[in-house]
C-alpha positions in Angstrom: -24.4 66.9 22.8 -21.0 66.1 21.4 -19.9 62.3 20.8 -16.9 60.6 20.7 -16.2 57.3 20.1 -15.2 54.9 22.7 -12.0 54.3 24.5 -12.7 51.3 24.6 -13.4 47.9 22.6 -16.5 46.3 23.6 -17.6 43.1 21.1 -21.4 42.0 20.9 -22.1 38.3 22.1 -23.7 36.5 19.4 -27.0 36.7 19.6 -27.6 39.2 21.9 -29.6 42.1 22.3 -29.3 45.4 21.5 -30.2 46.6 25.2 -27.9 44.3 26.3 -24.8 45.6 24.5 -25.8 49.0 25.6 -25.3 47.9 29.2 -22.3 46.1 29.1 -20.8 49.2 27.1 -22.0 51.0 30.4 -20.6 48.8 32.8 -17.6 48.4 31.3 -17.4 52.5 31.5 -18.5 51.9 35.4 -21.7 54.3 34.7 -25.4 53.5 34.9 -27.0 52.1 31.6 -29.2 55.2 31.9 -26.9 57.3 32.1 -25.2 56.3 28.8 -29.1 55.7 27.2 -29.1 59.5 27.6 -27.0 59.9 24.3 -29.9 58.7 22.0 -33.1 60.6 21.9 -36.1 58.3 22.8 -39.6 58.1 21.1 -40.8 56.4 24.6 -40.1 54.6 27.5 -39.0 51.2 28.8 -41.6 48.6 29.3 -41.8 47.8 32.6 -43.9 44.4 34.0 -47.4 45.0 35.3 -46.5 44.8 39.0 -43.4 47.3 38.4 -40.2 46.8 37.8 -38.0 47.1 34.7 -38.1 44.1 32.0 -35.2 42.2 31.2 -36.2 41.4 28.0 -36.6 45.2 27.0 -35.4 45.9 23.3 -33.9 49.1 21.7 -34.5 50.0 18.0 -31.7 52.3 16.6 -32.0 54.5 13.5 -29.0 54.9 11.3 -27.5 57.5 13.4 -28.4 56.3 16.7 -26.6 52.9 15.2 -23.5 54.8 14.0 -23.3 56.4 17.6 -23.3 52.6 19.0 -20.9 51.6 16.9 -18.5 54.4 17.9 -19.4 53.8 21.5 -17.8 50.1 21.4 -15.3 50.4 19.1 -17.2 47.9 16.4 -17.6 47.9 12.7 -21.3 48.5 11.8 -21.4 45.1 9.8 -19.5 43.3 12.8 -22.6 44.2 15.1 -25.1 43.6 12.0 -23.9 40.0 12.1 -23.9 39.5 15.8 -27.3 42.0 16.9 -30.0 40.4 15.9 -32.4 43.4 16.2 -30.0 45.4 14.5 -31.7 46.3 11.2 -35.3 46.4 12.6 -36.7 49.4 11.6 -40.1 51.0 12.7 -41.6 53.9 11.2 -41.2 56.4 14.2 -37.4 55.9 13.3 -37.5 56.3 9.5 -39.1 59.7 10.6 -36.0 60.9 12.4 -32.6 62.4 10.3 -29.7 63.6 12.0 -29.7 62.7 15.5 -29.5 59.1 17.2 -33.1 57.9 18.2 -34.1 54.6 20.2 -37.3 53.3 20.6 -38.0 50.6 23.5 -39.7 47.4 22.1 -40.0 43.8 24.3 -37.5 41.7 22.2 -40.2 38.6 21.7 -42.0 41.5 19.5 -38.5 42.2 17.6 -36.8 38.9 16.6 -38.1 35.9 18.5 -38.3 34.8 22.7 -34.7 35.7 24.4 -33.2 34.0 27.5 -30.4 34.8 29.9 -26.7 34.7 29.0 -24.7 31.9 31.1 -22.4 34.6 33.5 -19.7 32.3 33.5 -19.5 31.6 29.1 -19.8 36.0 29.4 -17.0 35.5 31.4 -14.8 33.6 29.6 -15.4 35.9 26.5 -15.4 39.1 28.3 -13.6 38.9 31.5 -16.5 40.1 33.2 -19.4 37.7 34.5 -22.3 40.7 33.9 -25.8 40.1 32.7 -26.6 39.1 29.3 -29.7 38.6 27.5 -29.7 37.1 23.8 -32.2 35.9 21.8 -32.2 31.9 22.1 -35.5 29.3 20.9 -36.4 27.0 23.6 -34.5 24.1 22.5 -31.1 26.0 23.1 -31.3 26.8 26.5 -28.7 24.4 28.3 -25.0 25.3 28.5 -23.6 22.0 28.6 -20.1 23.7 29.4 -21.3 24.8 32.7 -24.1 22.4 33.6 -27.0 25.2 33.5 -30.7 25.4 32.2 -30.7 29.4 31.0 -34.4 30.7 31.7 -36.8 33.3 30.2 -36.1 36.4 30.4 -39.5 38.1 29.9 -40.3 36.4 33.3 -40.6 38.5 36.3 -38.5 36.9 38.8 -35.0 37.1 40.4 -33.0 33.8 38.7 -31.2 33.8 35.1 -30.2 29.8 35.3 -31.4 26.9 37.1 -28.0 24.2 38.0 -27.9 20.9 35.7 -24.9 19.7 36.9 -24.4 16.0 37.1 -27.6 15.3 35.3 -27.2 13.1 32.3 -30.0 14.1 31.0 -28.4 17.5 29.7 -26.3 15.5 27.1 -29.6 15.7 25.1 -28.5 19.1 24.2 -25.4 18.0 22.9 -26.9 15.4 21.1 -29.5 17.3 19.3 -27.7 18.3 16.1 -27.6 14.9 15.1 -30.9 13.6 16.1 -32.6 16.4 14.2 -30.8 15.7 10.8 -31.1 11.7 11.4 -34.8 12.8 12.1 -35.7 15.3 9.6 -37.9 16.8 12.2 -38.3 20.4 13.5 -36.5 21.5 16.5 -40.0 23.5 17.3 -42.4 20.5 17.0 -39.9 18.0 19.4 -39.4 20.3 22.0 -43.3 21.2 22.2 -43.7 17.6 22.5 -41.3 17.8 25.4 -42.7 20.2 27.2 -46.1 18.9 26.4 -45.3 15.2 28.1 -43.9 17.2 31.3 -46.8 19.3 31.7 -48.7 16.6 31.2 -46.5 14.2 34.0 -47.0 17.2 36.0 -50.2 17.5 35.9 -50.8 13.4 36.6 -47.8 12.9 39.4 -49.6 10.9 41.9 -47.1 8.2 42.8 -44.2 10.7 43.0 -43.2 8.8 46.6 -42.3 6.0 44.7 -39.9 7.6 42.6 -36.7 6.8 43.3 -34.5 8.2 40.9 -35.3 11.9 40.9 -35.5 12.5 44.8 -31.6 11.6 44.4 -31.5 15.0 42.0 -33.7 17.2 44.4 -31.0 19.8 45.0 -31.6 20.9 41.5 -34.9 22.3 39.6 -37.0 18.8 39.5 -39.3 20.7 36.6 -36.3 21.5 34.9 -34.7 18.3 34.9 -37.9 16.6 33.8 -38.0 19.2 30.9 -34.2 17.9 30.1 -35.4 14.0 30.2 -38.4 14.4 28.3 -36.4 16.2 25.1 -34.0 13.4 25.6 -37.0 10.6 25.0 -39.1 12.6 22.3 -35.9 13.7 20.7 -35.4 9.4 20.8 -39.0 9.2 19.5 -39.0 11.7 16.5 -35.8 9.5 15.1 -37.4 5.9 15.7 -41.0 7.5 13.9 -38.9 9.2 11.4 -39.4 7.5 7.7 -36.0 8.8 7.3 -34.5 6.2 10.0 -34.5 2.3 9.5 -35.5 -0.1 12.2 -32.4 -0.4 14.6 
């Protein structure tokens, strides 16, 4: 099969994955992703969850060809999509076999370069003029786009949403916030929002006198879980700076 390169300019978000890009270059092209997969050669298939269905966390591996090919496909520099792709350079030795012709190989992207999340449609939008899917790889702690007011969920999970709606919660300032309270902290991202998670689970797990509650039945259009999650990384990000050594007594 012959390959050209692309008509078109199609720029990686940062952060996302590689399976990702390969879509949007599809849609942009209005074919299936399939379709367009069909120019690599492929050592196996795409994992798929247990009760069916395709995973949206699915990762592609590329060798040096099958990266080349990509790059022609969207009209990108090699070290432009180095910088933005994290899975870019992840090698595995079914690829360093192969010379010559593009080969992928399917990986779940928690395997490849850490947990990945859903894209906010409407930030994809802004940057792309189209509001299409986008999975990029994200920890925990950086799931809120406080532009649009949205909680951006796992993507390994298999169910229908991509975002659950913060908006008018004060409680999402937190993410906002956070740069500052780590480095007046000195504590790790990881071990506060584990904490987090850990007191809402826990909350959860204990809610007995939820009819008294008057505060979050007001909220009940939204994800209650989720804006728990937001409240509780609010107050243990607040705790891990008035235990920190690093912070006097206010």
């Amino acid at each position: 099969m012959s390959h050209y390169p692309g008509l078109l300019r199609i720029a990686p978000l940062q952060g996302e994955t590689t399976s990702s890009l390969i879509r949007r270059i599809a849609s942009r092209y209005g074919m299936e992703a399939k379709v367009l997969r069909a120019c690599w050669k492929w050592r196996n298939y795409p994992p798929g969850h247990e009760g069916g269905g395709a995973r949206a966390d699915a990762e592609v591996l590329l060798n040096a060809a099958g990266r080349q090919l990509l790059a022609g496909m969207c009209g990108v520099e090699e070290a432009v999509l180095a910088q933005a792709l994290p899975s870019w350079a992840a090698e595995d030795a079914k690829l360093r076999a192969e010379a010559g012709d593009p080969v992928g190989l399917w990986r779940i992207a928690g395997a490849v370069a850490g947990p990945v999340a859903f894209g906010c449609r409407l930030c994809t939008a802004r940057r792309t003029g189209a509001a299409v899917r986008v999975v990029r790889y994200a920890p925990r702690w950086e799931r809120v786009c406080v532009r649009h007011g949205r909680w951006l969920l796992d993507a390994d999970a298999n169910q229908p949403l991509e975002h659950l709606d913060l908006r008018g919660v004060p409680e999402v300032a937190a993410q906002r916030r956070w740069a500052g309270v780590a480095r007046r902290a000195g504590a790790e991202p990881e071990r506060v929002f584990a904490l987090a998670r850990a007191v809402v689970a826990r909350w959860w797990e204990q809610a007995y006198d939820w009819e008294r509650e008057t505060v979050w039945p007001r909220r009940h259009s939204t994800s209650l879980t989720c804006r728990c999650q937001a409240s509780a990384f609010s107050r243990a990000a607040a705790g891990a700076v008035s235990n920190s050594p690093h912070c006097g007594a206010a």
